[in-house]
C-alpha positions as CSV (number, residue, x, y, z in Angstrom):
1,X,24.1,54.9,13.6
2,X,25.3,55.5,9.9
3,X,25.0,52.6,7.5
4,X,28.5,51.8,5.7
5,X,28.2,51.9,2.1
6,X,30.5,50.0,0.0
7,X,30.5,51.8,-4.4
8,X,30.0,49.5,-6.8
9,X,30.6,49.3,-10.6
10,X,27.2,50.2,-12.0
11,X,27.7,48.5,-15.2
12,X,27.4,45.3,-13.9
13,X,23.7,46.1,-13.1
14,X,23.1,47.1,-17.0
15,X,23.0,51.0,-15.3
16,X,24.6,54.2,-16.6
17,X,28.0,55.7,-15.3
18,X,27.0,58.4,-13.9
19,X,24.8,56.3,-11.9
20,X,25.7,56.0,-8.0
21,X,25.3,52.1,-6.6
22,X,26.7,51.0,-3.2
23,X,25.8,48.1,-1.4
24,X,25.7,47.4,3.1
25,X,26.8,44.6,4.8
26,X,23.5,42.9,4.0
27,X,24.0,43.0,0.4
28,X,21.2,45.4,0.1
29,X,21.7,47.9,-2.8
30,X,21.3,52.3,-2.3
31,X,21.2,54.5,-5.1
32,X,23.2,57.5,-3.9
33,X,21.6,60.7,-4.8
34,X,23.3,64.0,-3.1
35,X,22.4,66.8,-4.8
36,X,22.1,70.6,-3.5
37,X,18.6,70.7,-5.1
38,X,14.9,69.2,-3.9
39,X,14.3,65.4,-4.9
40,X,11.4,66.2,-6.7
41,X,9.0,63.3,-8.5
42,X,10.6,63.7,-11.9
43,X,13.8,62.2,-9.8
44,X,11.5,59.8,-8.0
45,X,10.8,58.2,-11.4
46,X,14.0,57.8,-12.4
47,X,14.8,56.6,-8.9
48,X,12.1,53.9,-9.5
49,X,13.2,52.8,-12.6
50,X,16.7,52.4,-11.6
51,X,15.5,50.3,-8.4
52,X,13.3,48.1,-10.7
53,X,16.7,47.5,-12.8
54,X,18.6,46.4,-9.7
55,X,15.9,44.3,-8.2
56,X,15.3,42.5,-10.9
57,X,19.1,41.5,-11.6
58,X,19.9,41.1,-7.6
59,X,16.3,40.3,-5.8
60,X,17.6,42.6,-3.2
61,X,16.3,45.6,-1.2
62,X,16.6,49.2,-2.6
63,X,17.1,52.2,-0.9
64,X,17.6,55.8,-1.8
65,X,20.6,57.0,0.2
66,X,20.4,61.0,-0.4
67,X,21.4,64.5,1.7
68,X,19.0,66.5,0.0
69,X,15.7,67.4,0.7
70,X,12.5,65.3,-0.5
71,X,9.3,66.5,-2.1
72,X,6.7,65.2,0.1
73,X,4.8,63.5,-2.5
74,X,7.5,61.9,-4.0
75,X,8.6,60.0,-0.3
76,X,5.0,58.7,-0.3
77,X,5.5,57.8,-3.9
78,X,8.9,56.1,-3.4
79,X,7.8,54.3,0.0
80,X,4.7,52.8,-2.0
81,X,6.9,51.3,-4.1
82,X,8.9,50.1,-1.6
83,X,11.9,52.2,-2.0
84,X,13.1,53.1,1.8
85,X,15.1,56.3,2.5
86,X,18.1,57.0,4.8
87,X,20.3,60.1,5.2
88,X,22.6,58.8,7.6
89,X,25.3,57.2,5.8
90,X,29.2,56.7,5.1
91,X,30.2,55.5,1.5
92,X,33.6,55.0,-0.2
């Protein structure tokens, strides 16, 4: 089943513009990453830090909601810092 993603304003969590935020029913937050390219562990840094950002405004769960491909190292990297990953998804 896909998980409905509702955009939000990523502003109001002190994040760039070109930054993609959506949040579930559940209020829990997904940084939206499609890109035609490998998530590699320079992105998984970035993806870190902007997940830190968000939980520390929100105290909510993060996920990375992406199409593309992930390095292996950087899923164990992101799942150690408790960063979950879907790919099935609808957003607005």
């Amino acid at each position: 089943m896909k998980t409905k993603l509702k955009q939000v304003d990523p502003s109001t969590l002190s994040l760039s513009f070109r930054t993609k935020v959506a949040v579930d029913v559940d209020r829990n937050y997904y940084i939206i990453k499609n890109i035609k390219s490998r998530i590699i562990m320079k992105d998984g840094k970035k993806i870190k830090e902007i997940a830190s950002t968000i939980r520390n405004q929100t105290k909510r769960q993060v996920f990375l909601a992406t199409t593309a491909p992930i390095c292996s190292k950087t899923k164990t990297y992101l799942k150690s810092k408790n960063i979950k990953i879907i790919t099935e998804y609808n957003h607005d």
